[in-house]
C-alpha positions as CSV (number, residue, x, y, z in Angstrom):
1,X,75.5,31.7,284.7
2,X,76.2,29.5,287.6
3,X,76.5,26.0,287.4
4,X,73.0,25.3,289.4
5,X,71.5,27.7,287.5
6,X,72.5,25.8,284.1
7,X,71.2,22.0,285.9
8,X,68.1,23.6,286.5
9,X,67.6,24.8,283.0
10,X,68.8,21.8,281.7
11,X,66.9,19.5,282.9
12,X,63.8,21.4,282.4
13,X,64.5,21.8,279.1
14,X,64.9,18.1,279.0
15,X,61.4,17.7,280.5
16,X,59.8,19.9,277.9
17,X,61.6,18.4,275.2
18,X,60.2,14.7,275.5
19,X,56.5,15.8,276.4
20,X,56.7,17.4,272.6
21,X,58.6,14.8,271.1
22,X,55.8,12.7,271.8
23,X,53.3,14.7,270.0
24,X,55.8,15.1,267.5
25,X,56.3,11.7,267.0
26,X,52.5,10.4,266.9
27,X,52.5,12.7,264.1
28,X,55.4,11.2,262.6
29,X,54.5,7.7,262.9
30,X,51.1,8.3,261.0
31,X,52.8,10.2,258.4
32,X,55.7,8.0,257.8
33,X,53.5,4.8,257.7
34,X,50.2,6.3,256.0
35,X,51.2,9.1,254.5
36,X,48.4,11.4,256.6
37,X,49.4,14.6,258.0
38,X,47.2,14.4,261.0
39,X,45.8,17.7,262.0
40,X,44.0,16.5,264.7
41,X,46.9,16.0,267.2
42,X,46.6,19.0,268.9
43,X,43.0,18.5,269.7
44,X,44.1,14.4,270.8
45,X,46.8,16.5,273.1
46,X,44.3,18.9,274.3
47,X,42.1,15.8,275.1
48,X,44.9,13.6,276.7
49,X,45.1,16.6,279.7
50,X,41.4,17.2,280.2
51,X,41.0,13.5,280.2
52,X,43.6,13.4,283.0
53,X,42.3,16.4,285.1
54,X,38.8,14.0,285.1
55,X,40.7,11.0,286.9
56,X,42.8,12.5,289.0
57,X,39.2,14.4,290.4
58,X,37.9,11.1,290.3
59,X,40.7,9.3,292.2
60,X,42.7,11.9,294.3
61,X,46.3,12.9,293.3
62,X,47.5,10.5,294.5
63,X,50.5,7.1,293.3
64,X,47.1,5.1,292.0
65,X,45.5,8.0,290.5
66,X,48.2,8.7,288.1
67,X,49.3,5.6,287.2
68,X,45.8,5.3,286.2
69,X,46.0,8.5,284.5
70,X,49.5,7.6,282.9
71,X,48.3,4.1,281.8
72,X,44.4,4.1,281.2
73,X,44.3,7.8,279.5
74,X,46.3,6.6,276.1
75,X,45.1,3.7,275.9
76,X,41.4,5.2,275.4
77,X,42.5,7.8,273.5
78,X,44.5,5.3,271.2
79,X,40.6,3.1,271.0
80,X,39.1,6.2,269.7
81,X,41.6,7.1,267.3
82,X,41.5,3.5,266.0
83,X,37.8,3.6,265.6
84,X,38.2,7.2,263.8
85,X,40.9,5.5,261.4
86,X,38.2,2.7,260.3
87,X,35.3,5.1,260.3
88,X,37.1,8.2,258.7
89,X,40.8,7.8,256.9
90,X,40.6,3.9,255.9
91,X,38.3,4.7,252.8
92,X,41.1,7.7,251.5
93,X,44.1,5.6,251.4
94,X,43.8,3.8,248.0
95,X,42.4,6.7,246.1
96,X,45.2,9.0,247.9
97,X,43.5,11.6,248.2
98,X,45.4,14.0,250.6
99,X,42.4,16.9,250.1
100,X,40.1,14.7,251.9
101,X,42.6,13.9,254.4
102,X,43.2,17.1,255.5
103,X,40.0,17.6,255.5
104,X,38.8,14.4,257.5
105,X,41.3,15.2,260.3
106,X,40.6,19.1,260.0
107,X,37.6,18.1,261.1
108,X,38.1,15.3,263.8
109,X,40.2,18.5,265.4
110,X,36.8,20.3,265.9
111,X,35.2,17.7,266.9
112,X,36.9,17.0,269.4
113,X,37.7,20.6,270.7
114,X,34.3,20.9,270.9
115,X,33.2,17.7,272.5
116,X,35.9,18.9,275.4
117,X,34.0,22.2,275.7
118,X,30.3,20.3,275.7
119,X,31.9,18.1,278.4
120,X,34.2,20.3,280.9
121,X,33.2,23.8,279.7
122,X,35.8,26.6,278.9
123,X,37.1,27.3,282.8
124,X,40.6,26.5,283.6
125,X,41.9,23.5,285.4
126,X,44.1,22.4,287.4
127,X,45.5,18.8,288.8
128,X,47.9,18.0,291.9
129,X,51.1,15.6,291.8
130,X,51.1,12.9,294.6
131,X,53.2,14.0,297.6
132,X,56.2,11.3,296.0
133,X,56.1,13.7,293.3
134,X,56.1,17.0,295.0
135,X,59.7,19.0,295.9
136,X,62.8,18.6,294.0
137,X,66.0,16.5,294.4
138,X,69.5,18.2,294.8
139,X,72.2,18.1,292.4
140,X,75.5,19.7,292.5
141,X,73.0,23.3,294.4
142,X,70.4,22.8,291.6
143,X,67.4,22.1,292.8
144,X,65.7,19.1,290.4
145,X,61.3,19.1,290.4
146,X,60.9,15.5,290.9
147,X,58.2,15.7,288.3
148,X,60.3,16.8,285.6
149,X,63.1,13.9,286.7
150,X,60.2,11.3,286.0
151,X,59.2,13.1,282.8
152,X,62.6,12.7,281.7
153,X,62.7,9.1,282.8
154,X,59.5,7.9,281.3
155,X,60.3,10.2,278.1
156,X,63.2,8.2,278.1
157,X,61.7,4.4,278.3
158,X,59.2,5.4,275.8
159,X,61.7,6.1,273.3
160,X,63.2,3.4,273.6
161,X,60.5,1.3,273.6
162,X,59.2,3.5,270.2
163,X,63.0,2.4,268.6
164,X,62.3,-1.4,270.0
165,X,58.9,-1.8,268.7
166,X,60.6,-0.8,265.3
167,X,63.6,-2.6,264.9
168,X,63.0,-5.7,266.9
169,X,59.6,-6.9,266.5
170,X,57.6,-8.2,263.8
171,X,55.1,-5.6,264.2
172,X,57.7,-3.3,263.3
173,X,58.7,-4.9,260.6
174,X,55.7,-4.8,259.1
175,X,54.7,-1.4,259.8
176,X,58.0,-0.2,258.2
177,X,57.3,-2.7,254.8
178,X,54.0,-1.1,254.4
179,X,55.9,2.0,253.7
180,X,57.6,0.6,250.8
181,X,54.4,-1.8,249.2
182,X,51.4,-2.2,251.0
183,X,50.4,-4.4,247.8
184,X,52.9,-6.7,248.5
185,X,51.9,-7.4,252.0
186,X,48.4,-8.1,251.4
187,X,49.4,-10.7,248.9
188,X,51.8,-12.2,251.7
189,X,48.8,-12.7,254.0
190,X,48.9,-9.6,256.3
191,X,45.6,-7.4,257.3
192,X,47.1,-4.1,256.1
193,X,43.8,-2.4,257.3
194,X,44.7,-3.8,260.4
195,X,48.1,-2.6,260.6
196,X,47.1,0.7,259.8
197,X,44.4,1.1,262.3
198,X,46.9,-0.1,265.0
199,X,49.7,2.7,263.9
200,X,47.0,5.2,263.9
201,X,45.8,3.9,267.4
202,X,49.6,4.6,268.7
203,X,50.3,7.6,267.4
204,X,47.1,8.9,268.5
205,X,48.1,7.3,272.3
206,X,51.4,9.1,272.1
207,X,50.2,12.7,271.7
208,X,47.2,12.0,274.3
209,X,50.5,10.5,276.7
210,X,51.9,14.2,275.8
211,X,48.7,15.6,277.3
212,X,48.9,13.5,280.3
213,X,52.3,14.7,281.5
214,X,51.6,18.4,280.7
215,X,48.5,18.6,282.7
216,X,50.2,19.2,285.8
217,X,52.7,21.8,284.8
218,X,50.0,24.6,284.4
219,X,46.4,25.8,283.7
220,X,44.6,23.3,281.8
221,X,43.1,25.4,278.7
222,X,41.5,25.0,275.4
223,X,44.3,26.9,274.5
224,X,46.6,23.5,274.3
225,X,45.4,22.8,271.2
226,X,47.4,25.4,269.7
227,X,50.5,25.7,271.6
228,X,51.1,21.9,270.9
229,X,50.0,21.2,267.4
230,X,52.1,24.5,266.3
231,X,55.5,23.3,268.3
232,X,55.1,19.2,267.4
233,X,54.7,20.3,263.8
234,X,57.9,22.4,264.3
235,X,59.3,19.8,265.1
236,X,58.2,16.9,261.9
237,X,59.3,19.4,260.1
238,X,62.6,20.3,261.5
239,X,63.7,16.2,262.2
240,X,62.7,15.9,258.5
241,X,58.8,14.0,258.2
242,X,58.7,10.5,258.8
243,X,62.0,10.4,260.8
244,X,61.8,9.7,264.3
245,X,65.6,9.8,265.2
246,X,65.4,14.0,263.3
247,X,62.1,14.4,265.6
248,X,64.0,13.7,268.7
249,X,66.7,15.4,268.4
250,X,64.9,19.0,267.3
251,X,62.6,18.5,270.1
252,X,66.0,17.9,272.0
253,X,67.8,21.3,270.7
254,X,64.2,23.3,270.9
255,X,63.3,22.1,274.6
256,X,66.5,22.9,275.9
257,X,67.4,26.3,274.0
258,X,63.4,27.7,274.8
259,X,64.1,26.8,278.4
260,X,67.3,28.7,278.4
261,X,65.9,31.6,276.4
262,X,63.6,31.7,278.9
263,X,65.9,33.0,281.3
264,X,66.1,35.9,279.3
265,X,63.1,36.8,277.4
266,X,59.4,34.8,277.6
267,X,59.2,36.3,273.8
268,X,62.5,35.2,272.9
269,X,61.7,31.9,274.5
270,X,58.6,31.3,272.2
271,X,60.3,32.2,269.3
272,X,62.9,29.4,270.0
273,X,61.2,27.1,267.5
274,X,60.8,29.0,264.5
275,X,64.4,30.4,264.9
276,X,65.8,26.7,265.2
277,X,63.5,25.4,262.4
278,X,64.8,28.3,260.0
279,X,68.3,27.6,260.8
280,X,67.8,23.9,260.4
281,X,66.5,24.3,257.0
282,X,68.3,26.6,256.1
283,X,71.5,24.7,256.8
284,X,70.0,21.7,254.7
285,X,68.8,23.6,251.6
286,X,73.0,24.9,251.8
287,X,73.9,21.6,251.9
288,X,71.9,20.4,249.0
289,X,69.7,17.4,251.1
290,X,66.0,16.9,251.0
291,X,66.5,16.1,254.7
292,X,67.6,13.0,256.8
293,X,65.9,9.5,257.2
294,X,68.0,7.7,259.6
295,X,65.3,5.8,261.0
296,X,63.7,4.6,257.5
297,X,60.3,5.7,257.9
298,X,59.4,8.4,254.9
299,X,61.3,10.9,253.0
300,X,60.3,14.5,253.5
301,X,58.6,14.3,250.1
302,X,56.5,11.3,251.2
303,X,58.9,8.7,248.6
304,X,59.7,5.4,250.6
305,X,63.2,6.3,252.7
306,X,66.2,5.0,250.8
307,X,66.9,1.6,253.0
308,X,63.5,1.5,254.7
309,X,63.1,-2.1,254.1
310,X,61.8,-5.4,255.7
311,X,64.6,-6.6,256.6
């Protein structure tokens, strides 16, 4: 393999490994603060790209259209998700019932898949990149898709700004106490109904922000549903649930080993997850350990991280 030929994969596995890490960690953050295993995300995914298709056939592919897209699609997605947390999940939290749960989001899944079909049919779409976006960028005879350079970019900020929003805010240190004793915090003062709806809301934005930056790498398909909510749950389950820092790095180690599988084999490429997922836990269940919780979110068993506190 020549040296090009191993930039190129690189970074595109680099590219498809932060567009799935945000799925994957929409459906972290809702687990590891409410406990909900959100089946919906694949559908909120699916809706994210059709929802960007719309603007950008609105407003032209072009620098105004997408930062629309980039900016306007989340946040809209992340309204409705709030208003499905109030109107759907908020009443299942103190009974715990994870039946109903399931349920609840099973069905805000089919909802939503079918809403998209009511609205733009089954045909397959397509969206343009802005000319800024279009070609590539040499490095060291690899030829670099601009697009996927900004992916990795933006995948990049977000994270970061995911790991701020954490660790250095008081939103954030809230939302990782109400892991530990929601009780305690609505004796301190704090709308814990509130918090919940606004975690929801962003976990919701980040898979729909997945969905955004897929939509111009291929067909736009009902058949998103399934090839994201399959991988992001791949991922939870490899980065251990709850933990964000686990999330990352299998969507890391997945992205990167699919898109050099893919060199090979398109088969071998999509069984890239399931062979990295097996050998994760695998290796854990060896080594005697539930799983990791670096970031102090939820253990895989849904018990409060050892060290997730306030403080």
């Amino acid at each position: 393999m020549s040296l090009a030929t191993f930039i190129g994969q690189l970074f595109a596995g680099l590219g498809l490994a932060f567009v799935l890490f945000f799925t994957a960690a929409g459906l972290n953050l809702v687990w590891g603060v409410l406990g909900v295993m959100n089946f919906a995300a694949g559908s909120v995914y699916m809706l994210g790209a059709y929802l960007t298709t719309s603007v950008i056939a609105r407003l032209g592919a072009s620098a105004l259209g997408w930062t629309v897209a980039l900016i306007a699609v989340p946040v809209a997605v992340a309204a409705l998700g709030a208003v499905a947390e109030v109107a759907l999940l908020r009443r299942t939290y103190r009974v715990q019932d994870e039946n109903r749960q399931f349920m609840l989001t099973l069905a805000l899944s089919y909802l939503i898949a079918g809403a998209i079909v009511l609205v733009f049919g089954t045909h397959f779409r397509t969206v343009s990149l802005p000319g800024a976006l279009n070609g590539g960028w040499n490095l060291l005879g690899a030829t670099l898709s601009r697009y996927t350079v900004v992916t990795i970019v933006l995948g990049l900020l977000v994270t970061v700004g995911i790991w701020l929003g954490l660790y250095r805010t008081r939103a954030g240190l809230l939302t990782r106490a109400a892991v530990d004793d929601r009780e305690m915090l609505a004796v301190l003062g704090v709308n814990v109904d509130r918090l919940y709806s606004a975690v929801f809301a962003v976990g919701i934005g980040l898979g729909a922000l997945g969905g955004v930056l897929i939509a111009p790498q291929g067909a736009v398909s009902t058949n998103l549903e399934t090839t994201a909510l399959v991988p992001a749950f791949i991922v939870v389950v490899t980065g251990g649930l709850g933990n964000m820092t686990g999330a990352l790095l299998a969507a890391l180690a997945i992205g990167i080993l699919q898109s050099f599988a893919a060199l090979h084999d398109a088969t071998l490429a999509q069984l890239t997850p399931y062979v990295v997922m097996s050998v994760v836990l695998g290796a854990r269940a060896l080594a005697g350990r539930r799983g990791w919780s670096l970031t102090g979110l939820r253990s895989p068993r849904g018990e409060p991280a050892a060290g997730s506190t306030a403080g």
